[in-house]
N, C-alpha and C positions, 0 to 999 in steps of 0.2 A: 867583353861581358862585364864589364868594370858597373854601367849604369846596373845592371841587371842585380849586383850587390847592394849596390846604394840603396837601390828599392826594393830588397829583403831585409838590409837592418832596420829601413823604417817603419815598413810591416810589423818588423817584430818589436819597435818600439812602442808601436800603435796597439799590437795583437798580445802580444805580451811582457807588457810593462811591469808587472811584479818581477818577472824574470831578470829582468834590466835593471829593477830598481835593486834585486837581491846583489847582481854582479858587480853593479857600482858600489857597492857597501863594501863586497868582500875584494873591491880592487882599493878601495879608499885604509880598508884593513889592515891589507899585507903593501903597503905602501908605509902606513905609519907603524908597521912593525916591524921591519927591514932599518926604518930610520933609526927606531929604541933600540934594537941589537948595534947599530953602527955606535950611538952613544956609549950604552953600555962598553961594549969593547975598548972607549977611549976611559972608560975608569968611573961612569957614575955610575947610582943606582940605579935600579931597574924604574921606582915611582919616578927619580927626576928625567929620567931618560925619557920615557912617553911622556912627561907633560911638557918638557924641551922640543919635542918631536913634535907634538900639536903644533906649539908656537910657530917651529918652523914653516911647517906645513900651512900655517896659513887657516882661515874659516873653513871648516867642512859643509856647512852651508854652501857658503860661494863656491867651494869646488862642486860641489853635487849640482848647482844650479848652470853653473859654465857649462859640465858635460853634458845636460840636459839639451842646451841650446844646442851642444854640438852632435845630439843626434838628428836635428832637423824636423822638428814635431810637435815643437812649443807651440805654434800659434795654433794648433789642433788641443792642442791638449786644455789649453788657456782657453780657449771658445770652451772644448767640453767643462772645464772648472769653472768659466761664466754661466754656460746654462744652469749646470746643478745647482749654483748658486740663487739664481734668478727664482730653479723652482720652488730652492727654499721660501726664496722671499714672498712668492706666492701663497706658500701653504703656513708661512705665519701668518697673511693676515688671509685665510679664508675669507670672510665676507666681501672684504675688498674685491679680491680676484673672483669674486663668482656675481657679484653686480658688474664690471667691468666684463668680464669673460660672456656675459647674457647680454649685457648692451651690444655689444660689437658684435654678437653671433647672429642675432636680429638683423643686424646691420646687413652684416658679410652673409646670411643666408638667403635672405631677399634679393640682395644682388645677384646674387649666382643664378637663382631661380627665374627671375626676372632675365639677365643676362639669356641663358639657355631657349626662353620662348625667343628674346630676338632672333636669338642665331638661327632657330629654328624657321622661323615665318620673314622672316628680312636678307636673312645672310648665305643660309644653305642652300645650296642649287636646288632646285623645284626638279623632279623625276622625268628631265625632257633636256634631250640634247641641245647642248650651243642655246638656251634658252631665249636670249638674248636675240635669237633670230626669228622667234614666233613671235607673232600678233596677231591679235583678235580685230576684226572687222568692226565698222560702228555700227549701230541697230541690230545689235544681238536679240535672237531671237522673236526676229523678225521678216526674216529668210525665205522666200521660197524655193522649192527644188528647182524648178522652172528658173528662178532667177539665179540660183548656181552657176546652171549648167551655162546659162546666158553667159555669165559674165569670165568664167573661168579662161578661155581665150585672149583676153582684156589684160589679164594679170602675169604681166611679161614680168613684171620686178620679183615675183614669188618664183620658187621652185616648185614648189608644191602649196595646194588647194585643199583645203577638205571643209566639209559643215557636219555639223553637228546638233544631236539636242539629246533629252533624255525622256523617257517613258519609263510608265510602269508596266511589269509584268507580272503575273503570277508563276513561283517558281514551286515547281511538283516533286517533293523529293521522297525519300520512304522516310522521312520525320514529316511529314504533312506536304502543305501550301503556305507558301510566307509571297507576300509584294514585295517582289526586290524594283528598285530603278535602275535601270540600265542605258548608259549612252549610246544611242541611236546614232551613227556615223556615215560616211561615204568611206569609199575605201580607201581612200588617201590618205588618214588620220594618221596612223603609225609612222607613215612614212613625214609629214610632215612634223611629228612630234620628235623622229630619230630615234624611237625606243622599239630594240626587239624582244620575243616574245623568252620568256622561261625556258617555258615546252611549248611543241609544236610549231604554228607560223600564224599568223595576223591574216586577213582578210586578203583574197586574192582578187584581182582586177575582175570586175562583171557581177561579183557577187553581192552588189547594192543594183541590179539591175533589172526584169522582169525574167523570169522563169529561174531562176540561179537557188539553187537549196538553200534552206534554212540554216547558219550557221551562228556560232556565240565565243566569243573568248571569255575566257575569266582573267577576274582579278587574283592575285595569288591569296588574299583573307578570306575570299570565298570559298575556293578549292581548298585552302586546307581548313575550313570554318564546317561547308555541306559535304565536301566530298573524299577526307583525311587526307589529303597529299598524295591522293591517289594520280601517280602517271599514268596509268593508263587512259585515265579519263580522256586524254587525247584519243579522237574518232570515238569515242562513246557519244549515246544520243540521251538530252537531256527533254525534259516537259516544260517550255515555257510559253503562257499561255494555250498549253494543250496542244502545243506543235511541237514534235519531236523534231528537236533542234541540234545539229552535232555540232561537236565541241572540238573545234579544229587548232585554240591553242594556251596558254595560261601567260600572261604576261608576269615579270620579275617582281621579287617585296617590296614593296615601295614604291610602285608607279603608280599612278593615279591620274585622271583625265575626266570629269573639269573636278571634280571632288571627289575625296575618298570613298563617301559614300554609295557612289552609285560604281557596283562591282562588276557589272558581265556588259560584256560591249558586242555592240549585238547592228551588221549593215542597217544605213538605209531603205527604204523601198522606193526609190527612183524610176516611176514608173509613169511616164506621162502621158498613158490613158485614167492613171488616178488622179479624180476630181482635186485631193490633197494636194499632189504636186505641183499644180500651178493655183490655188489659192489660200492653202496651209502656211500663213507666214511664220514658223516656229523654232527656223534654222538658225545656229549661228555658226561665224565663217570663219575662218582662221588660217594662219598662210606664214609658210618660212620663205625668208628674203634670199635669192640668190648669193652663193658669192662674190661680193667687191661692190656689192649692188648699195649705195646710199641713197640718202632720205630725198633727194632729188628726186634719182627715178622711183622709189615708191611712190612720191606724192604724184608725178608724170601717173604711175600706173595706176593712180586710185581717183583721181581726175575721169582717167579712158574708160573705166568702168562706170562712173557717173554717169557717162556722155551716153554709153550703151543704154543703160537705162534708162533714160529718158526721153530715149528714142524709138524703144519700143513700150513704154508704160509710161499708164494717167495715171500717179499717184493721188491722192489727198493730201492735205497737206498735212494731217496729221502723221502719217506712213512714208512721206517725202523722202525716199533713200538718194534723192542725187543731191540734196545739200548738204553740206560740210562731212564730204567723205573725210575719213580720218582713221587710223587703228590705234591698240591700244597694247603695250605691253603685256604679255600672257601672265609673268605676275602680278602685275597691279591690273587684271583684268579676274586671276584665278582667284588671289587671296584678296584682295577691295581691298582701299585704304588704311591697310592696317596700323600702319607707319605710324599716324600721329597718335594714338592712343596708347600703342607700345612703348612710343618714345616719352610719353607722359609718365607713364608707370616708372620704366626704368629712371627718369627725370627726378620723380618722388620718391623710391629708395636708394640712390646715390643722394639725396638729400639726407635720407634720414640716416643715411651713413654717415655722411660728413658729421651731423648731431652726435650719433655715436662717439665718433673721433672725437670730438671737441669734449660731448662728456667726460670720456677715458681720462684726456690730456689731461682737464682740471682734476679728475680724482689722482692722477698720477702725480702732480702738483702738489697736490695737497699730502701725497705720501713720501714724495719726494722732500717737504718739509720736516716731516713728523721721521727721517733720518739723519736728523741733525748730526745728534753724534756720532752715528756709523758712518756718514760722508765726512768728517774733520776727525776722526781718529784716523779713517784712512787716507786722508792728505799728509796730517802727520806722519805717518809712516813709509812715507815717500811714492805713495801714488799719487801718480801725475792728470793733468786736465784728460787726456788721451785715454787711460788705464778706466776712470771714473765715468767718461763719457762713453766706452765700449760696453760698462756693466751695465749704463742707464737704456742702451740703444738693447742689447739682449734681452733685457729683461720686458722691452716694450716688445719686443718681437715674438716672444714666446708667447707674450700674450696675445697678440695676432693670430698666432699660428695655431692656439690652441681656441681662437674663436672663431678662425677659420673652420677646422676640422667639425666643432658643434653646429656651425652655422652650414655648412654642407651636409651633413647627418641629416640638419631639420629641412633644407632643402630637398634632400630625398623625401625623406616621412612624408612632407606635405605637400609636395610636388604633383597629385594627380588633384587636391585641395584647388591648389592653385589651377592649374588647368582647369576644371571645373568654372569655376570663377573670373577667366578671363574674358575682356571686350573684342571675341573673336569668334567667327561663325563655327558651329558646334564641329559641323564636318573636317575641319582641319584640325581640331584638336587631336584629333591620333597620329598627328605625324611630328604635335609637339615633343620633345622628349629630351634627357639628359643625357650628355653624353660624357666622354673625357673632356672634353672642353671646361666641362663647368669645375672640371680639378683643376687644369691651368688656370682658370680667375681666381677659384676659391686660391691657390697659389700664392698669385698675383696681390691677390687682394690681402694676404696676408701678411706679404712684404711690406707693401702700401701703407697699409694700416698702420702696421707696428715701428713704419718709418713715422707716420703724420703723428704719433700719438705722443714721440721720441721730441719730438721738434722743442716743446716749449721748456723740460726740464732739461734737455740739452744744451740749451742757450745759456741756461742760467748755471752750468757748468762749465761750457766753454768762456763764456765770456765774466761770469763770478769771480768773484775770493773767495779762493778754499779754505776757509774759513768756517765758525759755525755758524757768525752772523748772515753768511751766504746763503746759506741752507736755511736758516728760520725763519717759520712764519710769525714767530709772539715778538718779534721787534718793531717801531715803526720805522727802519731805518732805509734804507734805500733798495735793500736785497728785498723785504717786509713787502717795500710799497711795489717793489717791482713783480714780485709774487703775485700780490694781491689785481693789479691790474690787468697782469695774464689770466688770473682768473678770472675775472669778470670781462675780460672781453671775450672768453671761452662762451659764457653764459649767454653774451649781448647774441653772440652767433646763435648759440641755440636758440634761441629765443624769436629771432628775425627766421630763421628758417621755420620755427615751427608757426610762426604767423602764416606764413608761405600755405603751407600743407594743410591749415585749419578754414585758410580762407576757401582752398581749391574746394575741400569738400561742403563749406556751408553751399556755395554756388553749385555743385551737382546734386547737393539734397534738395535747392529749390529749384533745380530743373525738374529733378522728379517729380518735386509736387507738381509743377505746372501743369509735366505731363499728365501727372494723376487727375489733374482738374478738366481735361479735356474734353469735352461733349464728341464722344464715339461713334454715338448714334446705334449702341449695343449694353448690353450688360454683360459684362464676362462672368459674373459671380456665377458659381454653377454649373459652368457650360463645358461638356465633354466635348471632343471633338474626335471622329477613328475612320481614317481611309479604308474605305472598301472596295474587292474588287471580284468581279465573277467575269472571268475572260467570256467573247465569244466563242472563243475554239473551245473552250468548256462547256457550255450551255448555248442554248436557241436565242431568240431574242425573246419570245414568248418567256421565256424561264426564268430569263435576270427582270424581266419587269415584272415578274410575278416576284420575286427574289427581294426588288427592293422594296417593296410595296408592303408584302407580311415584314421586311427587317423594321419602318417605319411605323407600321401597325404596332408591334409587337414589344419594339424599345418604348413605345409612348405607355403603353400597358405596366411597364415595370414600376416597382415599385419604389415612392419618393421621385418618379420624374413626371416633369408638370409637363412638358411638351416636347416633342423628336420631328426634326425635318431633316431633311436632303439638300446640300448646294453641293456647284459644282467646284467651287475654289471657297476656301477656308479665308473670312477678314483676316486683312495686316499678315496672313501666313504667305497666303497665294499673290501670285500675280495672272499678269497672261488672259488669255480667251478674251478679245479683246476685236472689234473692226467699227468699219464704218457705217452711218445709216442715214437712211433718205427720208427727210423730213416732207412729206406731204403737204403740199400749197407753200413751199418757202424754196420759191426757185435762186435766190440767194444763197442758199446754202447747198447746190448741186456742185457737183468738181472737184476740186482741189478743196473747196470750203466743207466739203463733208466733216460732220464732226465724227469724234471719235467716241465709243460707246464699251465700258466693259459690260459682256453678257453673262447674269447669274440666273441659272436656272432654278429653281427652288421647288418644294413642297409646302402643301397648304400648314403646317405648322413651322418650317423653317422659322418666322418672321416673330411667334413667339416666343421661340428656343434661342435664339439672340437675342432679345429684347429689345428688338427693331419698334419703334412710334410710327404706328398709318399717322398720314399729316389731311389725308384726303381720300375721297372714294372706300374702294376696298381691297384686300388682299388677294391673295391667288386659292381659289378655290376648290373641293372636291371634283365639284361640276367642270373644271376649266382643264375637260379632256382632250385624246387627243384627235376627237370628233368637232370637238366645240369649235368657237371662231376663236382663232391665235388674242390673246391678250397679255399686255404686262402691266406691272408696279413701276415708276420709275423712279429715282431720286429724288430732291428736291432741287437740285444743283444741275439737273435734265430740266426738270422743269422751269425754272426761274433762266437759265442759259437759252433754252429755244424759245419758251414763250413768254417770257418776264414775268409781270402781273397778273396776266391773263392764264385760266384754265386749264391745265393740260387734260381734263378727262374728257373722254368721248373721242379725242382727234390719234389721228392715225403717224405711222411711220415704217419705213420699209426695213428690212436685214434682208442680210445676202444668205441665211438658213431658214427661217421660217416665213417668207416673204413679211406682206405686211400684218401689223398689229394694230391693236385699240389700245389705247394708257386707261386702263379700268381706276388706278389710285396712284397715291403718293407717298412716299416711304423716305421718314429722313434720315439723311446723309449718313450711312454709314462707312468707316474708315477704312474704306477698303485694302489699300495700297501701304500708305500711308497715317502714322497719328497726326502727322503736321500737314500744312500746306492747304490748298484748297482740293477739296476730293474729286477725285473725273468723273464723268456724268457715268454713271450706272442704271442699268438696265435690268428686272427681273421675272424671267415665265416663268409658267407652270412645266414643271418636270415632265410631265408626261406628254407637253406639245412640246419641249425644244431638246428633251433628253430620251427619249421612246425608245425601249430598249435598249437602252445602256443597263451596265450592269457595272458600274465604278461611281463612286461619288462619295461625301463626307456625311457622315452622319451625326448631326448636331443634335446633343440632349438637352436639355436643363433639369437641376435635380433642384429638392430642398435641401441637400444633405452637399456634402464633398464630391466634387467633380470626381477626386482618383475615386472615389468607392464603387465608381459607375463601369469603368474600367475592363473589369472582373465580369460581371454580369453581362458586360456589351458581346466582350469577345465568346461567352459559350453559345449567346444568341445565333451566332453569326456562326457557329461550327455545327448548333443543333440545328439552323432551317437550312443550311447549304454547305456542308465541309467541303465543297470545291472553290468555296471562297476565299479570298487571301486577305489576310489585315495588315496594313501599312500602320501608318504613325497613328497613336493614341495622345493623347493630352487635354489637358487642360486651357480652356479660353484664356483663363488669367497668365498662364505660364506664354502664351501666345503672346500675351502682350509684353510680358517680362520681357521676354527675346525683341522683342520690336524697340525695348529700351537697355537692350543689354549693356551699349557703351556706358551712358550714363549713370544706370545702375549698380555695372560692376567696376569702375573706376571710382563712383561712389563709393562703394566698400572697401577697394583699398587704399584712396586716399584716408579715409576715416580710419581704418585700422594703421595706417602710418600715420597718422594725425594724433591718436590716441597715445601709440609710442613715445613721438616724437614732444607732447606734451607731458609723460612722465619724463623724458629727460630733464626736459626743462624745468622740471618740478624737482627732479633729484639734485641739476647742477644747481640751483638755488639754491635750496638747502643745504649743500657741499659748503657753499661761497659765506651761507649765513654763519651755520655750525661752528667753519673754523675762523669766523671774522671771530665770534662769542669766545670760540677757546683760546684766539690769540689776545684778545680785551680780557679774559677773564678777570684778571687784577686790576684794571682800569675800574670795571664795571663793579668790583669789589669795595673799591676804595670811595668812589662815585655812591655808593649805596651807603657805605657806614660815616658818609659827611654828610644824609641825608637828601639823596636824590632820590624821587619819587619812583616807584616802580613803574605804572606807567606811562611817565616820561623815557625812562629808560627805554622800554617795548617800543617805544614810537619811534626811538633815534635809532634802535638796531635793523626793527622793519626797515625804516626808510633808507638804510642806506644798503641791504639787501637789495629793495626793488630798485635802487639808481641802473641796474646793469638792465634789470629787468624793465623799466620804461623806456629806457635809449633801443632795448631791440625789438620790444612793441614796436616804437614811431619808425627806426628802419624798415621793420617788418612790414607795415603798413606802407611805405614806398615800395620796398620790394614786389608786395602782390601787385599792386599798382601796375606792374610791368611785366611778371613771370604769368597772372591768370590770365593773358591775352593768350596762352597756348591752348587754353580749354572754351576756346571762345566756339569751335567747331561740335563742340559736345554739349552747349548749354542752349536751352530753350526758353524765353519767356525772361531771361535775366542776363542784363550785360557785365560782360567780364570783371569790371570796374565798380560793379554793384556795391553802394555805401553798406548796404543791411547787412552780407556776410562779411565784409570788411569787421565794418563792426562786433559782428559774432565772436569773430580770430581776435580781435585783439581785446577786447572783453574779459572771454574766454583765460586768454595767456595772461591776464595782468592781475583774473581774479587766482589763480592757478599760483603765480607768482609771490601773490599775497601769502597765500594758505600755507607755501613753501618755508616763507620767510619769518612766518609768526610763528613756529613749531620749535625751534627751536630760540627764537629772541623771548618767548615764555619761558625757557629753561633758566635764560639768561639773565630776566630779570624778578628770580626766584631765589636765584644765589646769593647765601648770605657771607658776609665780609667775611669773615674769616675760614669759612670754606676755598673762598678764593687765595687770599693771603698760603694758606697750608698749600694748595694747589700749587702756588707758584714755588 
C-alpha cells in the first residue's frame, strides 16, 4: 500500500497546501533552533547563535523550494501560478483581451455551429438500419403499382422491396381537422428500412391488399404532439379522411421516412381492379441489398428488371423506365445534395477563423512588445527560454479557452437563428441539433487556437535574445524589423482571406439579382397561397364542389383582394400531375415520341391571381362547365414546341382523363418547376371539366395589401363555410420563391455576414500594424517635423507604408478567388465564378477599408508636435 501513501501526501499537497506550507515552516523552525541551542551550549550568545545557524543552514528559500519539488506537484502547481498569472495579464489590459476574446469567439462559435449541422446532415447515421444498404430506385415517383408488383420477382440482388409515396389526409381530432401528409407504403417498408416500431408492430403482410382494414402508424412527434404519449392509443381508432382508421403501432424518436414532416404512415391500396394501379405513375421504389451481394449483382439485377419492362410496356420516351436503370443512395437520395453547400459554409468560417487567429497573433505581438521590461527583468532573474515560452503558450491558451467557452454560449443562443437560415430543405431542419459533440470541437478548437495564436510570439522567444532589444518594438533593429514583418504578414493573411469571402458573396448577391430579373411569367407580389382539403369520406361529391366553388366566391369578395382562383399544384412549390398526350393530325409524334404535358387545372380567376399574361385567344371561363366541350390554355412553350409559328387555337389533342380537348388560348410560360432552364410544356382546364368534385386544391389570392394579412381572414373562411375542412400550408408567393433560391440566398447571407467580420478584422489588424508602426517612429516622426517636414508628406509616408501589407494581400487575394470561387460555381446563375465585376468589388472594397484603417491613426501621427514626442520617448 506503499503507492496508496504516495497519492495521499499529494492530495494533500494539492488539497491542502496552507497546511504543508505551515508544517514546512515549523520543520524549517525547529531545525534552526536545535542548531542555536547546539551553538549556544558551545559558549556563544544566543543573537550570534541563530545567525551562525542560518549560515549554516544554508538559504531558507532554497530549502522551502527543494522540499517543494520533493513533494511531487510543482509542475501542478506552476501551470496553476502560470494561469493566475496569465489572468492577471488579461484583466490589466481589459480592452485588449475583450477585442481578442470577441474575435476568436465569433470565430470558435461559428465553427461549432456550423460543424454541428455537418455532423448532423453528413455524418450522423440517418434513423434506418445498415443505411448503407438502402437505395432508392431511378424515376422516383413515377412507379406504378402494376409495375411493382411486375418487377418485384426480377429483384434477386434486394432482400427486400417496398414503394412508396405520400398523400394528404385530413386528420379529425377533438382539437379540430388539421391536413397532415402521410406516407403511403407497401408493407415491406419497415422491414426494408430495419427499424422497429416504439409501440405496437408495423404493417402486417396483406394489409396493402384489397379487403384488409384500415390501418396507420405514427410517428412518435405526432403521438405525443395529438395524442399526449398516450399508449394506449395502440388498437384505438383514429378519423383519417373520415375512415376510422386503427392505429396498430407508434414508431421510436427519431425515425423518420422520406421526411420528418410527413408523421402517420398509413398501407398502400394495391388493388388491381383500381384504374390507379396500373396507370397512377406516383410510386417510388426502394430496396435493401442482400448480404455479400456487390454492385455486380445489383447492376445484373436492375438490368433484369429493365428487360421485364420492356417486355411487357410501350413507354414514351419521356416515361422510358428501361434506360439507364440505376439506384441512388437513400441519403443522398433523402437529404439531396447537401454536401456542397454545407462544406461552403463550413469552408468560410474556418476561414474566418484562421482571420481570427492571425488577428489575435498580431495584437498578441503587439503586446508581447509593449512587455519589454517584464520579459528582460525576468531573463535577468534567471528565467530561462523554456520558463518564458510556457507563460507565453498559457496565457494564449486561456485566451482560447475563454473564447471557446463565449463562442459556444453564442452558438447555443443563436443556433435555432442559424437553423432558420440554412441552404437546406426546411423539413430536415428538426433533426439538426447540438449535441456534446459540439463541446469536443469547441474543446478542440480551443487548444487549436490558443496553440496557432502562441506560434508567432513563441518564435520570437525561443529563438530571440532575452534581452530587451528582443522584445521591442521602438527599435529598428533586427528583433524591431523582425516583429514588424510578422505583423504584417499576419495582416497580408487577413487581408487575402478576406478578398476570398467578399468576392464569394459579391457573386451570390449577382446571382440573386439575375434571379430576381427573371421573366416568371407570374407576379408574386401579393399572392397568398393555402392547401385545402374536404376528404370524400367527409362530404358527397355534390358537397365539396359546392365547397370549392362559395370558398372561391367568397375569398374574391374579401376585402383588398383583387382576384381568387383554384390550381391544382402551386408554381416552383409543386411538382407531379404530369403524362402524356396525343397530338391530333401529327402521326409523328404517336409512341414513344409522345410529348410530355404537366396538367393545371384551374379556375376562371386563377390566371389573374398569378399574374399570368393571355399571349392569345382566351382564358378559362364561367361557361367552360362540366357540360361544355372539354377546353384548355396552353403555354407558350406547347405551343411554339407542337406547332412552331403556326396557330395553336381551334386545334385539338388527346389526355388520357378527359379525352380530347380544343386549345381556346395561350398563356405565357410560367415557371412551373423550375426559375431556370427551359419550362415543360404546360397544360391548363377548367376546374370543373378535369377536377369535378374534388374537394382539395390551392387557393390562390392576390391582395393590394400584404400577403400574411390574408392569412387570418382565409383560414376562418374556410372553418365558417365548411369546419370539416382541413388547411395544409399557408404562405406567401414571394416566400415560394425565396425557398426556390434558398441556396443562393442563404449562403448569400452568411457569406456576407462573414465578409463583414472578416473585413472588420482586416480593418482592426491594419490599424494594429499602423498605430504601433506611429508609436514605435514616434521620435523619428518628431524630429522629422521640428527640421521641418511637412505634415502631409508625413500622412502619405505612414499611409503608404501601412497599405504595403495591405496591397500585397489584395493581389494575392485576387489570385486566391481566382481559384477557391470555382466551389460556388454550382450555386451561381447568370455569372461565372471568375467574374471580373465582383472580383473587383472584394478588392476595391478591402483596399478602400485598408485606407480608412491606416489614415486614423497616421492623422494622429502627423499632428505630433516635437517635443511631445522627444518627452514621450
Amino acid at each position: 500500500m506503499r503507492w496508496w501513501g504516495d497519492v495521499w501526501f499529494r492530495l494533500r499537497a494539492l488539497l491542502a497546501r496552507g497546511r504543508m506550507e505551515r508544517e514546512l515552516e515549523d520543520e524549517l523552525a525547529f531545525h534552526l533552533e536545535m542548531e542555536a541551542r547546539k551553538l549556544e551550549a558551545e559558549g556563544m550568545s544566543a543573537r550570534e547563535a541563530r545567525r551562525l545557524a542560518r549560515l549554516r543552514f544554508g538559504g531558507e528559500d532554497r530549502f522551502k523550494e527543494s522540499t517543494r519539488e520533493a513533494w511531487g506537484v510543482s509542475a501542478w502547481t506552476d501551470a496553476v501560478g502560470d494561469v493566475h498569472f496569465a489572468a492577471r495579464q488579461l484583466r490589466k489590459h481589459a480592452g485588449w483581451s475583450a477585442v481578442a476574446v470577441a474575435t476568436l469567439a465569433l470565430g470558435i462559435g461559428g465553427t461549432v455551429a456550423l460543424f454541428s449541422v455537418v455532423d448532423s446532415l453528413m455524418l450522423r447515421p440517418l434513423p434506418i438500419a445498415s443505411e448503407d444498404d438502402v437505395v432508392v430506385f431511378w424515376s422516383d415517383y413515377n412507379w406504378r403499382g402494376e409495375e411493382f408488383d411486375h418487377v418485384a420477382p426480377y429483384a434477386t440482388a434486394f432482400s427486400g422491396l417496398a414503394a412508396f409515396s405520400n398523400q394528404g389526409y385530413t386528420l379529425r381530432t377533438e382539437s379540430g381537422s388539421s391536413l397532415v401528409v402521410a406516407t403511403v407504403s407497401t408493407v415491406e417498408l419497415f422491414d426494408v428500412l430495419g427499424v422497429a416500431p416504439f409501440l405496437g408492430r408495423t404493417f402486417a403482410p396483406g394489409e396493402d391488399r384489397p379487403g384488409a382494414e384500415p390501418v396507420a402508424v405514427l410517428a412518435h412527434g405526432i403521438w405525443v404532439r395529438e395524442f399526449g404519449s398516450d399508449a394506449s392509443i395502440v388498437g384505438r381508432r383514429i378519423s383519417l379522411d373520415g375512415v376510422e382508421t386503427t392505429v396498430v403501432g407508434v414508431m421510436p424518436e427519431g425515425f423518420y421516412f422520406p421526411t420528418p414532416e410527413l408523421e402517420i404512415f398509413v398501407p398502400l391500396d394495391m388493388d388491381p381492379e383500381d384504374p390507379a394501379y396500373r396507370d397512377n405513375g406516383w410510386l417510388v421504389l426502394t430496396g435493401r441489398t442482400g448480404p455479400g451481394v456487390g454492385d455486380e449483382h445489383v447492376a445484373a439485377s436492375l438490368r433484369a428488371i429493365a428487360s421485364a419492362l420492356d417486355e411487357r410496356y410501350d413507354y414514351p420516351a419521356a416515361f422510358d423506365k428501361t434506360r439507364d436503370p440505376h439506384v441512388i443512395p437513400v441519403r443522398e437520395y433523402l437529404l439531396g445534395d447537401v454536401r456542397p453547400a454545407l462544406l461552403v459554409l463550413l469552408a468560410a468560417v474556418g476561414v474566418l477563423l484562421l482571420m481570427a487567429c492571425a488577428n489575435v497573433g498580431a495584437l498578441i505581438l503587439i503586446k508581447t512588445a509593449d512587455r519589454t521590461r517584464e520579459m528582460s527583468v525576468r531573463a535577468a532573474l534567471g528565467a530561462g527560454r523554456a520558463r518564458l515560452a510556457r507563460q507565453v503558450v498559457t496565457e494564449s491558451l486561456l485566451l482560447g479557452a475563454l473564447s471557446a467557452a463565449i463562442g459556444t454560449l453564442l452558438a447555443v443562443g443563436l443556433f435555432d437563428v442559424l437553423k432558420a437560415s440554412l441552404p437546406v430543405q426546411p423539413a430536415f431542419l428538426e433533426t439538426v441539433r447540438l449535441d456534446w459533440t459540439a463541446l469536443l470541437v469547441s474543446l478542440a478548437l480551443a487548444a487549436a487556437v490558443g496553440s496557432l495564436i502562441a506560434l508567432v510570439p513563441l518564435r520570437r522567444v525561443l529563438r530571440g535574445s532575452l534581452t530587451a532589444s528582443a522584445f521591442s518594438l521602438r527599435t529598428d533593429g533586427a528583433g524591431g524589423l523582425e516583429a514588424s514583418r510578422a505583423q504584417s504578414a499576419l495582416v497580408v493573411a487577413e487581408v487575402l482571406l478576406a478578398v476570398v469571402l467578399v468576392t464569394g458573396t459579391s457573386l451570390l448577391t449577382r446571382t440573386v439579382v439575375e434571379l430576381r430579373t427573371l421573366d416568371l411569367g407570374l407576379d408574386p407580389d401579393g399572392v397568398i397561397a393555402m392547401d385545402v382539403l374536404l376528404s370524400s369520406s367527409e362530404a358527397g361529391s355534390g358537397e365539396r364542389t359546392l365547397f370549392m366553388e362559395t370558398l372561391v366566391e367568397r375569398a374574391a369578395a374579401l376585402p383588398g383582394v383583387q382576384a381568387a382562383g383554384l390550381i391544382n399544384r402551386l408554381p416552383l412549390r409543386d411538382g407531379g400531375y404530369q403524362g402524356s398526350v396525343r397530338i391530333d393530325g401529327r402521326p409523328d409524334l404517336e409512341g414513344a415520341s409522345r410529348p410530355n404535358v404537366m396538367f393545371r387545372p384551374v379556375t376562371p380567376g386563377t390566371f389573374e391571381a398569378l399574374g399570368a399574361e393571355l399571349l392569345a385567344g382566351r382564358g378559362i371561363r364561367d361557361t367552360d362547365g362540366a357540360d361544355a366541350p372539354y377546353v384548355s390554355v396552353i403555354s407558350e412553350s406547347f405551343a411554339r414546341r407542337i406547332w412552331g409559328g403556326q396557330s395553336p387555337l381551334g386545334r385539338t389533342y388527346g389526355t388520357g382523363f378527359v379525352g380530347s380537348v380544343e386549345v381556346v388560348g395561350v398563356v405565357r410560360d410560367i415557371a412551373v418547376t423550375s426559375m431556370t432552364g427551359e419550362q415543360p410544356m404546360t397544360a391548363y382546364y377548367p376546374w370543373s371539366q378535369a377536377m369535378a368534385g374534388s374537394g382539395g386544391g390551392i387557393l390562390v389570392a392576390r391582395t393590394s395589401g400584404a400577403a400574411s394579412a390574408l392569412a387570418r381572414p382565409l383560414r376562418s373562411l374556410v372553418r365558417e363555410i365548411e369546419p370539416r375542412a382541413a388547411i395544409g400550408r399557408v404562405g406567401s408567393l414571394e416566400q415560394t420563391l425565396d425557398d426556390e433560391m434558398a441556396e443562393p440566398l442563404r449562403l448569400r447571407f452568411f457569406l456576407g455576414l462573414f465578409s463583414l467580420l472578416g473585413v472588420v478584422m482586416g480593418i482592426v489588424g491594419v490599424y494594429g500594424i499602423v498605430a504601433h508602426s506611429v508609436r514605435r517612429r514616434r521620435l523619428e516622426l518628431g524630429v522629422r517635423t521640428a527640421l521641418g517636414a511637412e505634415p502631409g508628406r508625413l500622412l502619405g509616408t505612414v499611409v503608404a507604408r501601412g497599405m504595403l501589407p495591405v496591397v500585397v494581400g489584395v493581389v494575392a487575394g485576387a489570385a486566391a478567388s481566382l481559384l477557391a470561387t470555382r466551389a460556388l460555381a454550382g450555386f451561381l446563375f447568370g455569372v461565372a465564378p471568375t467574374d471580373l465585376v465582383s472580383l473587383l468589388v472584394a478588392t476595391s472594397s478591402l483596399l478602400a477599408a485598408g485606407a480608412a484603417a491606416a489614415t486614423v491613426p497616421a492623422l494622429r501621427a502627423a499632428r505630433t508636435h516635437p517635443s511631445e514626442a522627444l518627452r514621450g520617448d
